[in-house]
C-alpha positions in Angstrom: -105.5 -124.8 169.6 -101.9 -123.8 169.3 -101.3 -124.0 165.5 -97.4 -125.1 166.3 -98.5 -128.6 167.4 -97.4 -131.3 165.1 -99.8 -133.2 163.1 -100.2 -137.2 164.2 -98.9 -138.9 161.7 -100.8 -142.5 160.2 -97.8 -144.1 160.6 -94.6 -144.5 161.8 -95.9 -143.2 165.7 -94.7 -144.4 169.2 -97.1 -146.5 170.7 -97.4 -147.3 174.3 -99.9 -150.2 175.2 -100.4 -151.5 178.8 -100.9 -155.0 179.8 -99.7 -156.3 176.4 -98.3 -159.4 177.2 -101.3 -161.6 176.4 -105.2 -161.0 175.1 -106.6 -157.6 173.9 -103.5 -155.6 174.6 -101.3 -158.5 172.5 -103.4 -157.8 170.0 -103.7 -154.2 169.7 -99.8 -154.2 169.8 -99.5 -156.4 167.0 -101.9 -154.5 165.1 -100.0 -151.3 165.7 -97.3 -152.8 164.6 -98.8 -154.0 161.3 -99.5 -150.4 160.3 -95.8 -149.3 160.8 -96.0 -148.3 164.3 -92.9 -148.8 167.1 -94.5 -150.8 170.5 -94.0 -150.5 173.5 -95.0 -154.1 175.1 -95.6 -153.1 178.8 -95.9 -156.2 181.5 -96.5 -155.9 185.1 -93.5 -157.9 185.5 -90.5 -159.8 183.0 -91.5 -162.5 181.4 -92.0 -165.0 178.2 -95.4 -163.9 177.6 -94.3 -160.2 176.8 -90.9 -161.7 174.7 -93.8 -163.1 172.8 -96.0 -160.1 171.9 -92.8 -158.7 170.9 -91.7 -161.5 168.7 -95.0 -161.2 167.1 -94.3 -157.3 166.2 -93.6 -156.6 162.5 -91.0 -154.3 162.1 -88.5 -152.8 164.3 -87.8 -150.1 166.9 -90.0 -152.3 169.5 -89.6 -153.2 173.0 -90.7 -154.2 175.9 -91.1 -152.5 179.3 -92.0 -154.3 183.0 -93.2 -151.5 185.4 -96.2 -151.9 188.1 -98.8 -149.6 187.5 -100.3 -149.3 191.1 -96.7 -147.6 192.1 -96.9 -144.1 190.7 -92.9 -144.2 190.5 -93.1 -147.3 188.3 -95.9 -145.0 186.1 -93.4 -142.2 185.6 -90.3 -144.8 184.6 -92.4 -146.4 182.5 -93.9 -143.3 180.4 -89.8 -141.9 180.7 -88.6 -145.4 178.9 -91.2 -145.6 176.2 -90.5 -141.3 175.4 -86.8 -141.8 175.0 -87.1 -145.6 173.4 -90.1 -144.3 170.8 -88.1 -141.1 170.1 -91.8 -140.0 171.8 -95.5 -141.6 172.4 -98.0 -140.4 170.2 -100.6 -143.2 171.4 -101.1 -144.1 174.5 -103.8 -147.3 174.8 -104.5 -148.4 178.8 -105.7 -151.7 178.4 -104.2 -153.4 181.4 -106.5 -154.2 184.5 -107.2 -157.4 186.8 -110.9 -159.1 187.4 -110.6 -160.2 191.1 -113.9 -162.1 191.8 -115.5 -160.7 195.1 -119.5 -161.3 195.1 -120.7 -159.5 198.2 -122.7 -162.0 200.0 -119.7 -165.0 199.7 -116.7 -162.6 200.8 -115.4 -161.5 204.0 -114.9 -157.6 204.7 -110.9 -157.9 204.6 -111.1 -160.0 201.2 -113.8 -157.1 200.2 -111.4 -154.6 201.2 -107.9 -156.1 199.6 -110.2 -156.4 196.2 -111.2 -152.9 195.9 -107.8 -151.9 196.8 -105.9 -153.8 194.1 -108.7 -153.0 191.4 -108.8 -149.5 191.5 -105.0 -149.1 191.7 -104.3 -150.9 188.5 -107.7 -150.0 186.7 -108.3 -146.3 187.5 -105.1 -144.8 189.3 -102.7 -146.4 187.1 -104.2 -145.4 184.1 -105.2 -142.1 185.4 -101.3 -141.6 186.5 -100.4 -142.8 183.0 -101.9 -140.7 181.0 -100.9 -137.6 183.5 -97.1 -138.4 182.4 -97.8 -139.4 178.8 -100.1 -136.2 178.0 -97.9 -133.8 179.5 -95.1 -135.1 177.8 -97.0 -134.9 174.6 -97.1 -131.3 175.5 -94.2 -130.5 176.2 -93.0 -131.4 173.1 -95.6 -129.5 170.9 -97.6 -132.8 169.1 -100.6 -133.9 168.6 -101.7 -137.1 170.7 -104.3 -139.9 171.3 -105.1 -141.9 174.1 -107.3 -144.9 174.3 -108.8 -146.4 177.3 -110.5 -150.3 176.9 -113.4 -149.9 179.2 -116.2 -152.7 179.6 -119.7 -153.4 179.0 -119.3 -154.3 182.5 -119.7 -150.9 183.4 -123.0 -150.3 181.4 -124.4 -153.9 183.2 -122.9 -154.4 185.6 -120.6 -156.9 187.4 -122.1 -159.0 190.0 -119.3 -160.9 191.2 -116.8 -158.4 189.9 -118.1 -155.2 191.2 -114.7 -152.9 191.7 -114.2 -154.4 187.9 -117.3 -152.6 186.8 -117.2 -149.8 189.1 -113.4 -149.0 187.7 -114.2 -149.3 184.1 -117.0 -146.7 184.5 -115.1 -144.4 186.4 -112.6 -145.0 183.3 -115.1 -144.0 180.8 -115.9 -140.9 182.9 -111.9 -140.2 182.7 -111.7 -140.2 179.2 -114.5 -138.0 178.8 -113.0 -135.5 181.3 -109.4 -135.6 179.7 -111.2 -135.8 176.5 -112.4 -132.1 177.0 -109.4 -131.0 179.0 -106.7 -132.1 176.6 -108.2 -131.2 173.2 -106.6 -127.6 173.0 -103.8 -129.4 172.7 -104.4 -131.8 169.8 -105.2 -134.7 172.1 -107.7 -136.8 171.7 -109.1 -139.4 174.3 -111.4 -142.2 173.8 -112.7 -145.5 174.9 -114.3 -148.6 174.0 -116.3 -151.0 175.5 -115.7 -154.4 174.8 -118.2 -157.7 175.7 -116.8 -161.1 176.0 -113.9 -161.6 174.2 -112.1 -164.6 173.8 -108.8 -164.3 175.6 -106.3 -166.3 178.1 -108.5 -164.9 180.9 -111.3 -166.3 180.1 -110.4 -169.5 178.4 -111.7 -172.1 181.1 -115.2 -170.6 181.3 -115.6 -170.5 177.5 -114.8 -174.2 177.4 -116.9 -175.3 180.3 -120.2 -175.4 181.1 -121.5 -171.8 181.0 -120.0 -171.4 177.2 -122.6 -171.6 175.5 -124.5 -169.3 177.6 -121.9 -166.5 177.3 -121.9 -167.2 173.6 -125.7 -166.8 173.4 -125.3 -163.4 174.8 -124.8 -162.1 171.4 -126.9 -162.6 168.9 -123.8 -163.5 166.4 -123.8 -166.7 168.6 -120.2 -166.3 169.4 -117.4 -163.5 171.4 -115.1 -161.0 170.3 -111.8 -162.1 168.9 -109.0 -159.7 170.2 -108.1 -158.6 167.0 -112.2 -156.8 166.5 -111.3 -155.0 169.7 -108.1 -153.7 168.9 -109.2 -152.5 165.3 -111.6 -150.4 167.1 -108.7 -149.0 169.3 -106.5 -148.3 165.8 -109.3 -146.3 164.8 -109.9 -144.2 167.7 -106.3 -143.9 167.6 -106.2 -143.0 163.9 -105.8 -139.0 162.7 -109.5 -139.6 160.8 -111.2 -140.0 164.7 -110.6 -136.4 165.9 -113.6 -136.0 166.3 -114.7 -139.2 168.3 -112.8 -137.8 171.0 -114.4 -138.1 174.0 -116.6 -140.9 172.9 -117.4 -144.7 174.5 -117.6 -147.2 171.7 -119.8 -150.5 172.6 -117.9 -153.4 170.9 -120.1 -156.2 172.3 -121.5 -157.8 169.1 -125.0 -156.4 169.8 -125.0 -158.4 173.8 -125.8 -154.8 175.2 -127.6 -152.2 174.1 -127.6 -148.9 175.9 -130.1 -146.1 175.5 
């Protein structure tokens, strides 16, 4: 590794999260934030539920960004504005994704079609564009990096009525590991973690209705993941103490899955 790189700081970094306006992401960028980090909030679009997440951020330097990651433009604007608002992004967390429902046997080929479409463009390409512009930027300028992808235990168990869900957030894990080995001669390091159920905006109505205690029986804590246990696995992956995690898929499911 090229000893000129800059060491990542604990603190004090630029922090780019995706898909922050609500959920996991809200809570990884307020967690961030906590430390002594500078957020940027990205949204697919404007709106009060970003304003928010950033009114929730302690400190300053924050802000927030609206950019659509299935238009690779909108990826490079979108890792230009966080680089010049941070003063640089040393962290990079894609957390943003949809979960189109699209069971096989109860949707029609064009439905089937439009669903794959829209989940792998904001799942896998947009992520996989974003950390193309973030990394090389982090290059560019000579310092040390980490990027963080939230995958799913979907993609370890698959996703019956969500299938491009599962499918993308396997081929996410498989990214990280690739960049993971790619990017470490240059003091980046890429991981990923794997979260169960976790109780979120999403997911809200099916908690409270009928199948809720079902889902919570999944674990054998009896209950789901709050956001904030998912995103103090990301600050740790993300931390200068995880080097060496890099490249790694951490299960954060309460003990629902177990892989071999």
């Amino acid at each position: 590794m090229d000893r000129t790189v800059t060491k990542l700081r604990s603190t004090g970094r630029g922090v780019l999260v995706t898909g922050a306006s609500r959920g996991i992401g809200r809570a990884v960028a307020v967690a961030f934030a906590h430390r002594g980090d500078r957020v940027a909030v990205h949204s697919s679009a404007p709106g009060p539920d970003a304003e928010q997440t950033l009114g929730a951020l302690e400190g300053e330097g924050h802000l927030t960004i609206a950019a659509d990651l299935a238009d690779p433009d909108g990826v490079e604007e979108l890792a230009a504005r966080a680089e010049e608002a941070l003063g640089g992004v040393d962290v990079l967390v894609n957390n943003a994704a949809v979960m189109v429902a699209h069971p096989l046997v109860r949707t029609s080929y064009e439905q089937w079609q439009q669903a794959w479409r829209q989940t792998v463009e904001i799942n896998l390409l947009g992520p996989t564009h974003l950390s193309h512009r973030v990394a090389n930027r982090m290059i560019d300028a000579g310092r040390e990096g980490r990027i963080v992808n939230i995958g799913s235990r979907g993609a370890f168990r698959g996703e019956p009525d969500h299938p491009a869900y599962g499918a993308t957030k396997a081929a996410l894990h498989a990214l990280g590991q690739s960049l993971a080995v790619s990017l470490a001669p240059h003091g980046i390091a890429v991981a990923s973690v794997a979260p169960g159920f976790v109780a979120t905006e999403r997911v809200a109505d099916r908690l409270e209705g009928p199948e809720g205690d079902g889902i919570r029986a999944q674990s054998p804590f009896g209950r789901v993941a709050d956001p904030s246990e998912i995103a103090a696995a990301v600050l740790y992956l993300a931390s200068p103490e995880a080097v060496w995690s890099s490249g790694t898929v951490l299960d954060v499911n309460g003990a629902s899955y177990l892989r071999t």
